[in-house]
N, C-alpha and C positions, 0 to 999 in steps of 0.2 A: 727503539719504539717504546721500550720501556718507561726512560728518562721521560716520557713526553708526560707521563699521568704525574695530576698534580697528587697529594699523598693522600688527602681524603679519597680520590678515588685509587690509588694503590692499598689502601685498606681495607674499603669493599671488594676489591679482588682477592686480597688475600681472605675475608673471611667466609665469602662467597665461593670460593674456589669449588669447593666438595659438593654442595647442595646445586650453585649453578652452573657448574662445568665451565665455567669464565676462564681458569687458570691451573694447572696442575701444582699439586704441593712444591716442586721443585720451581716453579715460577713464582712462587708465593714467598719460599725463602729467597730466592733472587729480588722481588720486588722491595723484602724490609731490608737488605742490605744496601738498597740503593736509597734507601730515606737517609737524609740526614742527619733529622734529629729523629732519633727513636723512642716514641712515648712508650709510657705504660702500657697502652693502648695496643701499639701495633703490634709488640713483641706476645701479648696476650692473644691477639688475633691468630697470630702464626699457632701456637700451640691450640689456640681452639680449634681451627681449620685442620691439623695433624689429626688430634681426639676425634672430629668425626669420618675422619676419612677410615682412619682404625676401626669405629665401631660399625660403621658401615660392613669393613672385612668379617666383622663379629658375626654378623647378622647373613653369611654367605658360609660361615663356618657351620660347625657341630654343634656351637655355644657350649663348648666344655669347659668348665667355670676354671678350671686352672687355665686351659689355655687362651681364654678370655679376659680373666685378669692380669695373666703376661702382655696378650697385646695391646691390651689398652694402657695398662700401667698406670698404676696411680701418682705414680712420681709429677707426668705428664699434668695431670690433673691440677695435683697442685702447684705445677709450674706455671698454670696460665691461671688458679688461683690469687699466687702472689702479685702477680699484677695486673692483676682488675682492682675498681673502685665501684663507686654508686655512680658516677658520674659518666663510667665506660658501661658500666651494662644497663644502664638507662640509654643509653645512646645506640648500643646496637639491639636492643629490644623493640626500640621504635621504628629501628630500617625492616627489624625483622615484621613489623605491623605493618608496616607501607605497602612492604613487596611483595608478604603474604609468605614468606619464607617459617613455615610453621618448623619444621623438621630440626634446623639451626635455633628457632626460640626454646626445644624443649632440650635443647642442649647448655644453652645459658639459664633455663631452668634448673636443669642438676648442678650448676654451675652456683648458681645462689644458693642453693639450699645448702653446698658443700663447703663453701666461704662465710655463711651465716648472714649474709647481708639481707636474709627476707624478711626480717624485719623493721627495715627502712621503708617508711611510707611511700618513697618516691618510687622505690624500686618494685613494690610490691602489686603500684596503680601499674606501672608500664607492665608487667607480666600481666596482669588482670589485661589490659589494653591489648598487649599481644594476640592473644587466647581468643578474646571476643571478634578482634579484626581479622582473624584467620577464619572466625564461624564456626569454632569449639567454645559455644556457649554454656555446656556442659559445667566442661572443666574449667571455665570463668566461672559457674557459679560458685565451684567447691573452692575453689582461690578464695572468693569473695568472703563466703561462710569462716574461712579460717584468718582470713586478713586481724592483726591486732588493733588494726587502725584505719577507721573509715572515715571520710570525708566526703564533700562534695564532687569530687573531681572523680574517686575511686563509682561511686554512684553515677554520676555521667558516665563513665565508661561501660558500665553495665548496661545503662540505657541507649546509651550507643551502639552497645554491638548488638541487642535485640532487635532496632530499628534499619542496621543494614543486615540484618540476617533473614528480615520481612516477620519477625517475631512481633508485632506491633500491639496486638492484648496483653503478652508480657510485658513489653516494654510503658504500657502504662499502669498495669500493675503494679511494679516495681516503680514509678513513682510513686503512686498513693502509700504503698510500704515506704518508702524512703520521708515521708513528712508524717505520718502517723506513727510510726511502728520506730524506724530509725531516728527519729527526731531529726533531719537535718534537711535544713533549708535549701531549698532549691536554687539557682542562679538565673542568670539569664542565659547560659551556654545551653544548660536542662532546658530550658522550654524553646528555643532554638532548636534542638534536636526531637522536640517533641510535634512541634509544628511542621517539619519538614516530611515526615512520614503520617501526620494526622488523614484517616479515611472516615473523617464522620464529621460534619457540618455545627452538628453540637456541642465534639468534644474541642474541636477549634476556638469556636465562640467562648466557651469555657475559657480555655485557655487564654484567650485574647484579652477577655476581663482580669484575667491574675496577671499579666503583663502589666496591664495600665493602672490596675489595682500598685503593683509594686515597681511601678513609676521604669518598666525597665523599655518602653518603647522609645525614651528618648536615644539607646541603644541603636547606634543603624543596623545592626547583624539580627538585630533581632525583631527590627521594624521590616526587612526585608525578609526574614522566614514568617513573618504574618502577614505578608501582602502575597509569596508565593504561596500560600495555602488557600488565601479567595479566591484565587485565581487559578488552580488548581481545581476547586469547586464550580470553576467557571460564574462567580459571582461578583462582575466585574464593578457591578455599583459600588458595592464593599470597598472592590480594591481600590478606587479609585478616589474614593472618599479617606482609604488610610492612606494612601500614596500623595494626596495632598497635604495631609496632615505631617508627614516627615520631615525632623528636624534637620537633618544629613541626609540628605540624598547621593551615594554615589552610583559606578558604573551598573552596578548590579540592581540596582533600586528602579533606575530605569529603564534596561533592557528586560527586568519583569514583568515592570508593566506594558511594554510595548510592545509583549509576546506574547501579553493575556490579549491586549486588546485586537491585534493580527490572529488571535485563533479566533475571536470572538467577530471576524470579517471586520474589524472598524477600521479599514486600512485607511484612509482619509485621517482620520484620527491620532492613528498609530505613529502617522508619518508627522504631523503637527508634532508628538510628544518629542518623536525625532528630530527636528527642529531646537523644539524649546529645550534639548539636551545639552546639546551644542550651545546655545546662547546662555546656558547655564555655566561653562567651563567645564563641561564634564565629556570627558574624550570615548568616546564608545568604542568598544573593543571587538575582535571578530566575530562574534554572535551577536553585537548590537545591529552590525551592518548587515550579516544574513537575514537578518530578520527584515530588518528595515528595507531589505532587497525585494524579496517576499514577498510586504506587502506591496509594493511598485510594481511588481509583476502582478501578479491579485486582481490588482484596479488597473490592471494595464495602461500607468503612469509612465509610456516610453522615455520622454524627456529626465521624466526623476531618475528612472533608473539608471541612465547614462550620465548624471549629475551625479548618482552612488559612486557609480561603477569611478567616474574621475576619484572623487576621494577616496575611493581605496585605492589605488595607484597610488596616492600623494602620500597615503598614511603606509605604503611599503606592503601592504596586509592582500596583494594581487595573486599571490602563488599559496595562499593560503587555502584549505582544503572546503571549508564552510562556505569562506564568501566566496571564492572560486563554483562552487556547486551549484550556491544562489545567483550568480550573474548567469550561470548557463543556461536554470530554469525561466529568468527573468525573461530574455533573451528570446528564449522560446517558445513563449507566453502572448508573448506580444509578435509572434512571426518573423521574429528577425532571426533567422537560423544562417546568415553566416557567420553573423556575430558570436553565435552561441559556439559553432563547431570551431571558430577562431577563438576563442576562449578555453575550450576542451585542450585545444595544442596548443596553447600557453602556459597551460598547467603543466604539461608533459607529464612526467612520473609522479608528481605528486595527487593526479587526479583518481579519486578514487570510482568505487563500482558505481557512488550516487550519482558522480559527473556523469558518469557514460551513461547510465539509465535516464540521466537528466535529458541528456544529448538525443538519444533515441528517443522517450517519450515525446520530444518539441517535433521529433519528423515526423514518427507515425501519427500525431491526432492533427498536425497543417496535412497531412495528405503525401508526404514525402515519403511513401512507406517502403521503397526499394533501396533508397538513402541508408532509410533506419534498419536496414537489414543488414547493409553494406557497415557497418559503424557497429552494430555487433558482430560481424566477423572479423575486425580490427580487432574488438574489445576480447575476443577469443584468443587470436593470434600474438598481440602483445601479453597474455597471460594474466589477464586482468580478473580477479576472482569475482566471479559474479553470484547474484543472491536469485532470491525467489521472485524481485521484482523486475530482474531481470528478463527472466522468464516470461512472466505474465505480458509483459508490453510487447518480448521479441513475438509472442503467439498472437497476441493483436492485432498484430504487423501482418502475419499470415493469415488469420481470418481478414483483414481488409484487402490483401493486396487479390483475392485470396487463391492461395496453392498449397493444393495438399502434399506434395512434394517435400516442398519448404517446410511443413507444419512436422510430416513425421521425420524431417531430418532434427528440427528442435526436440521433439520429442523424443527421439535415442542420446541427444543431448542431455534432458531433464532423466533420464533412467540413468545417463551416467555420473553425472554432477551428483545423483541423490535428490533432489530436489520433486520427485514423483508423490512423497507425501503429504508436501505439504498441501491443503486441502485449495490454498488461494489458485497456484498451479494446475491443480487438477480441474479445478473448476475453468479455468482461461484452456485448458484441451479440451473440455469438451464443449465450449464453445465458439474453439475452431474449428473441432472436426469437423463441428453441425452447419458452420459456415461454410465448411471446404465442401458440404454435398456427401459427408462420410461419415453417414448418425451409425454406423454398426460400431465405427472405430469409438464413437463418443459413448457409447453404451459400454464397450469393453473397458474404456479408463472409469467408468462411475462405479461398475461395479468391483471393478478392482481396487477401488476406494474402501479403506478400512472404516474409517469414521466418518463418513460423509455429514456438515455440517447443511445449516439451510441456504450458505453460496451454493455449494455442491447439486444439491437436490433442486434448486433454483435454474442452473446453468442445464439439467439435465431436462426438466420439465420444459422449458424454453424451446430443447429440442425437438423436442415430441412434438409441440404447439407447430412449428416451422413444417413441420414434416408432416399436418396434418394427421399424428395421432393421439387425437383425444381422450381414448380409451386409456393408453400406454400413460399419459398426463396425469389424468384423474386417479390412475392405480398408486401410480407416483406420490402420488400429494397423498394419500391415502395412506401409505408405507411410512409418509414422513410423520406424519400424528402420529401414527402407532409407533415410531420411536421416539418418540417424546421431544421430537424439533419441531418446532413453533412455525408457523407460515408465516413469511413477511408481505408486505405491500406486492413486491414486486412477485412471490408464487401466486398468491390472485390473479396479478395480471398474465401470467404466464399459460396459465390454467384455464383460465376464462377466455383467452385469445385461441386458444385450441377449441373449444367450445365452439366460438363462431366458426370458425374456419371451416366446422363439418356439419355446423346448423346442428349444434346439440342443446339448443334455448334453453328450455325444461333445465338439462344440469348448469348452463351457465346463469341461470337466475340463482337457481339454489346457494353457487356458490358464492355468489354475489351478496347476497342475503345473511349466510353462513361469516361473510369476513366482519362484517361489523355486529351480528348476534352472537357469534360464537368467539370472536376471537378479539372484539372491538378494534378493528383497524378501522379507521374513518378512510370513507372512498375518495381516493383524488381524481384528478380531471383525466388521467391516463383509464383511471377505471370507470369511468361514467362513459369517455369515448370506445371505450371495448364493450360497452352495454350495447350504445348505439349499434357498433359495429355488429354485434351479437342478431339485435329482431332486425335489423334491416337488410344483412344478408340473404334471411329467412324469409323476405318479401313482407313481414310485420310492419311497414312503416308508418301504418296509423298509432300503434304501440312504439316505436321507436319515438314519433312526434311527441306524444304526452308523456313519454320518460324522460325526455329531453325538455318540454315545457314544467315537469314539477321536479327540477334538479334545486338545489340548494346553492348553487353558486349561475352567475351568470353563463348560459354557455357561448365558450366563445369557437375560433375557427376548428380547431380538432378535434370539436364533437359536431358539429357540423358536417364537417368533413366525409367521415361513415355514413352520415343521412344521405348527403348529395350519389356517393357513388352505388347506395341502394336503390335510389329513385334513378339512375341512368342505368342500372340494371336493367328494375323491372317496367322500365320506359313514363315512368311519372313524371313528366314535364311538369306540372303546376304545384308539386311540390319540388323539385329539384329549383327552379327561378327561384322560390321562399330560401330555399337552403343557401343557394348563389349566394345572392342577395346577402342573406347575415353573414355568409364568410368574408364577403369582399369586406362586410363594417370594421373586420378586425384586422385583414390584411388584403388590401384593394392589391399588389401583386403578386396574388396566386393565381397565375398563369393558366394554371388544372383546370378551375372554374371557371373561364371562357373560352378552355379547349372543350371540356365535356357541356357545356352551355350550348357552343357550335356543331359539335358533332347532334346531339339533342333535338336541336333544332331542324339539322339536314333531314335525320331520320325521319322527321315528323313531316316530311317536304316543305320547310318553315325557310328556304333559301334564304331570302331578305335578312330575317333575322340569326340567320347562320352568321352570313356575310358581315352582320353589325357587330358581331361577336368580335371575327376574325380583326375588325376594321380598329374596334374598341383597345385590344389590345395593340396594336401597333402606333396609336394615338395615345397611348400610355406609356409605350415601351415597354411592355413585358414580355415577359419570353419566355417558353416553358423549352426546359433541360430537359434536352433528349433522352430517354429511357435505354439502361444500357445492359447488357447481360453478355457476359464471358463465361470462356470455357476453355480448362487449361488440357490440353493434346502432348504429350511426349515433354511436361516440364516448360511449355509455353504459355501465354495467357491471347487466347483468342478475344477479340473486343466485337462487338456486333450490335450496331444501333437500331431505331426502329426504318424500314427501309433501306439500309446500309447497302450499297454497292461499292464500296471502297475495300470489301476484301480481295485478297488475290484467286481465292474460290468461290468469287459469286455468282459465275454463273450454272457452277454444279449446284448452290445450294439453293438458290434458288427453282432449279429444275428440280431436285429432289423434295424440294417443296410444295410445289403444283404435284406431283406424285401422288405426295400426302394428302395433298385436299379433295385430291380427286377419290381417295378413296376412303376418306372420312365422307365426304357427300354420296357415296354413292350407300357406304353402310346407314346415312341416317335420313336421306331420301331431301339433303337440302342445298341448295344454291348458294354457295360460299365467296362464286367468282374467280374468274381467272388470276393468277401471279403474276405479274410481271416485273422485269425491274423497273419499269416507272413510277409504276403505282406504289403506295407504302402501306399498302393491306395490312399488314401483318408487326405481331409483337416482335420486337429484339432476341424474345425468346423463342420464339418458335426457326429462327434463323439460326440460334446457337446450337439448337436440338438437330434441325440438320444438319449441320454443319459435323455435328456430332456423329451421326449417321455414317456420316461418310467416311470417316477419319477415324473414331474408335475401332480399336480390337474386337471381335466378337466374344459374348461372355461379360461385356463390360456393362455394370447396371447405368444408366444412363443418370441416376440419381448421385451415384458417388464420382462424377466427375464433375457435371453441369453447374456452374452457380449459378444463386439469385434467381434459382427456376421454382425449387419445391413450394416457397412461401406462396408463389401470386401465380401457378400456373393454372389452377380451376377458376379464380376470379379473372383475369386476364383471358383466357385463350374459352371457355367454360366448356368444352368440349372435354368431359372425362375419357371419351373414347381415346383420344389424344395419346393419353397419357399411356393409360394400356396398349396403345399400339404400338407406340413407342420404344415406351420398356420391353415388349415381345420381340418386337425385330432385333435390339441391339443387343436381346439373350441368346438370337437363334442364329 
């Protein structure tokens, strides 16, 4: 096995041995016996790799200075002295820069100093280079200060290793000292390295003028660290005006810019540049094609993307980890998920955690969410290390599908992975619990939240709002000022939707008022429709009308929307037709609006005009999606529609229903009507709740099992008694 290494790599075995565990000393002397020609080089290696494997034993001993200068022995020393040059310890000072191998640099360290070759220029920049690549800037600078001989090169590597150390005020620092102080002219490699870590729009532009100033943009290396840094600024006019101007354009030149203009949405665009790349002679390389995938998936360009997906097959680059990721996402994008999960298993072992999360996110948001559960317990079982975004989508999956079951089996998952800190995480449990019906468990992840960020406080307030409590919301948002986290768009909405929910007008104007006074966030149409929804709840809808006629934007059907289901509340027929009427302008099949039109009408004993409703839509083809409410019993998901007779318990729960009504009517003195199963009297939910009745354990809160009930069961069923009676019996 040996004989198979060619001798460059039989050398980094041998000198690596100690430091990387690759090879023990006695493999190390087998290795140079088996070279043929033995340089200077390797026989120097061997006694370097001995010396630290010794000083290692040093460092496990007493460090009794006689019995430390016997083990290491100076003879040793200068045995691998005599046969080093400038030309061998430049050579492994640079593997030692690559690999990051600091331990063995500071060993060829004493190694120079003992053979006197540090004052060789050549040998003196690779030690500086060493030191700074390792991120002991430190002792790069004291190098630097004592170096006999400075140049441009030894200056770039200062400035280099500031720049990947995220040192980036020193490292412009140290240019300005390097052309004032040190007198020595800058190159083009310097302002290369300056441009790729530049964080300031001015000091760029700057820069970009002393480029063209010193004629170095005809430079493609350095015409392309000035197009990634507009672009980078997200100043894509810039780049695109310097990316014209490029005398040499290669691979790099173009996939920058076709990665500025894909984050910048210009996927149309991006894909032209991809084009004209190729008609260029310029071959694009695996992040050309990811990218260029990307965008085809983006603008859900099926066709292109299966025209990609050929030439990467042709170009060999199909088992590849990037464009392999990007054809799964593509794939998924566009709903073609067999293609995707046929892709996943063509990767085989080279697919990494982004495939599989790619694989899963394309099922859980098409609605495939039992799929995408099934594909992370693959992703489990083949040993596949998963990340935090893992997470977040696999709990997606369980708030849509939704089972609390599922959710806290993920969740003793994410407390064992470690993955409970991260704030992204915590935020997707507590918006599943609140999905799964189980805001206690969603309160106990928040506040066992160390640092809760404004997702976190976001994801928690949300829950309160769903849950109808307002109070718990505003306390929230309250707590998050005082710790010095900023509300976003979306805590407004959160906040403000809790507000309606419980007719708390007075605070959700305030706060309403408070996001653009206090904090200037400009209202969107999500918050102009939560206004509505806010007075019109309340029975305000002459005040919801004129907040809705002096909006700032036109309003279109989703603010609408809240008017209409205020005015079928409080039985306003001659505003609700108004309301109709503008929604249908902006979407003629919402189906809603000629069921609640029809119902409207009956009530009014408007038959005719019921019947025209009913008539209108069927001469349109519309059709309204049956309203649907589950409830998971013993790790099952019970489904129940409005009317539904298709369960195998429908005629207990229906009998347990006429129960219920009869003794809500009798507690509030009103005619609610007989149950039957012909009739479709009744919400989805109020079928799930008996259903529930029947089947739960006693003790069980009717809240932490039932979904899709807490958000709409006072607006839907409007009988609070309901609620409480409910919840009593299935406590008693």
């Amino acid at each position: 096995m040996n004989g198979n290494l060619k001798p460059v790599q039989r050398r980094k075995c041998i000198y690596s041995s100690n430091k990387v565990s690759v090879l023990k000393l006695a493999v190390a002397r087998q290795l140079l016996d088996e070279i043929a020609k033995r340089t200077r080089g390797s026989v120097a290696d061997l006694y370097v790799a001995e010396y630290a494997d010794r000083a290692e034993m040093v460092t496990e001993s007493s460090r009794n200075s006689d019995a430390t200068d016997e083990l290491l022995g100076e003879s040793m020393f200068d045995c691998a002295s005599n046969f080093m040059d400038e030309e061998y310890i430049i050579d492994q000072l640079r593997y030692c820069s690559s690999e990051g191998i600091f331990e063995l640099g500071k060993l060829y360290h004493a190694l120079i100093i003992k053979t006197g070759i540090w004052f060789n220029k050549f040998v003196a920049t690779a030690l500086l280079n060493m030191y700074a690549k390792c991120g002991k800037m430190g002792s790069a600078e004291m190098i630097f200060d004592t170096m006999s001989y400075i140049d441009v090169a030894s200056c770039n590597s200062m400035i280099c290793g500031y720049v990947s150390n995220g040192m980036e005020s020193e490292a412009f620092a140290f240019f300005v000292r390097m052309s004032s102080i040190l007198d020595i002219m800058s190159n083009h490699y310097t302002y290369s390295i300056l441009l790729s870590d530049c964080e300031s729009v001015q000091v760029g532009k700057q820069l970009h003028a002393q480029i063209v100033k010193l004629k170095f943009m005809s430079l493609t290396v350095v015409g392309n660290s000035a197009l990634t840094m507009y672009i980078n600024f997200r100043m894509i006019e810039e780049a695109e005006n310097l990316f014209q101007g490029l005398v040499n354009k290669n691979h790099i030149s173009w996939t920058a810019f076709i990665s500025g203009l894909y984050h910048q949405k210009a996927f149309y665009k991006a894909l032209t540049q991809f084009c004209l790349m190729r008609k260029n002679n310029t071959e694009p390389n695996e992040y050309t094609f990811s990218v260029a995938i990307s965008c085809a998936a983006s603008a859900e360009y099926y066709d292109y993307g299966c025209a990609l997906h050929a030439q990467v097959i042709k170009n060999g680059m199909i088992s590849m980890v990037f464009v392999g990721t990007a054809i799964i996402e593509m794939y998924s994008k566009c709903a073609e998920l067999g293609n995707a999960r046929k892709q996943l298993k063509e990767m085989g072992h080279v697919a990494s955690c982004a495939s599989w999360n790619a694989v899963i996110t394309g099922l859980v948001h098409n609605g495939e969410i039992v799929s995408g559960l099934e594909i992370f317990r693959k992703m489990l079982m083949k040993g596949i290390a998963c990340d935090e975004y893992t997470c977040s989508v696999t709990l997606k999956a369980c708030s849509f599908l939704p089972s609390l079951a599922i959710c806290r089996q993920v969740h003793s998952w994410v407390v064992k992975g470690m993955f409970g800190a991260n704030l992204h995480v915590a935020s997707s449990l507590i918006e599943t619990y609140a999905q799964c019906g189980n805001l206690e468990d969603a309160e106990k992840v928040f506040f066992l939240t160390s640092a809760p960020d404004d997702v976190t406080f976001n994801a928690m307030i949300k829950a309160y709002s769903q849950y109808g409590n307002p109070m718990k919301a505003i306390s929230l948002f309250e707590k998050m000022a005082e710790k010095g986290i900023l509300p976003t768009s979306f805590t407004f909405l959160a906040v403000i939707s809790a507000c309606s929910h419980c007719g708390l007008v007075q605070q959700g104007k305030e706060l309403f008022e408070s996001m653009t006074r206090d904090y200037r966030i400009p209202p969107e149409e999500n918050h102009y429709s939560c206004m509505v929804d806010l007075l019109s709840r309340s029975g305000q809808l002459e005040n919801a009308l004129e907040f809705i006629n002096k909006l700032p934007i036109e309003p279109n059907a989703p603010i609408w929307r809240p008017f209409l289901a205020g005015c079928k509340f409080y039985g306003c027929l001659e505003m609700a037709e108004m309301a109709a009427s503008k929604i249908l302008e902006h979407d003629p099949d919402d189906a809603s609006v000629y069921v609640t039109l029809s119902n409207m009408y009956g009530e009014a004993g408007k038959v005719k005009d019921a019947l025209k409703q009913r008539e209108l839509m069927k001469s349109k083809s519309v059709q309204k999606e049956p309203g649907c409410s589950w409830l998971e019993v013993n790790a099952k998901i019970h489904r129940f529609f409005s009317g539904d007779t298709r369960h195998v318990d429908t005629p207990k729960v229906y009998s347990r229903l006429e129960n219920l009504m009869q003794k809500i009517q009798t507690k509030t003195n009103r005619e609610l009507g007989k149950v039957t199963k012909e009739k479709c009297l009744f919400h989805s939910e109020r079928l799930a709740v008996c259903f529930g009745l029947l089947n739960l354990p006693k003790g069980t809160t009717i809240s932490g099992v039932v979904i899709g009930i807490a958000d709409n069961f006072r607006w839907a069923l409007k009988e609070r008694l309901l609620i409480d009676m409910v919840e009593k019996w299935v406590k008693s």
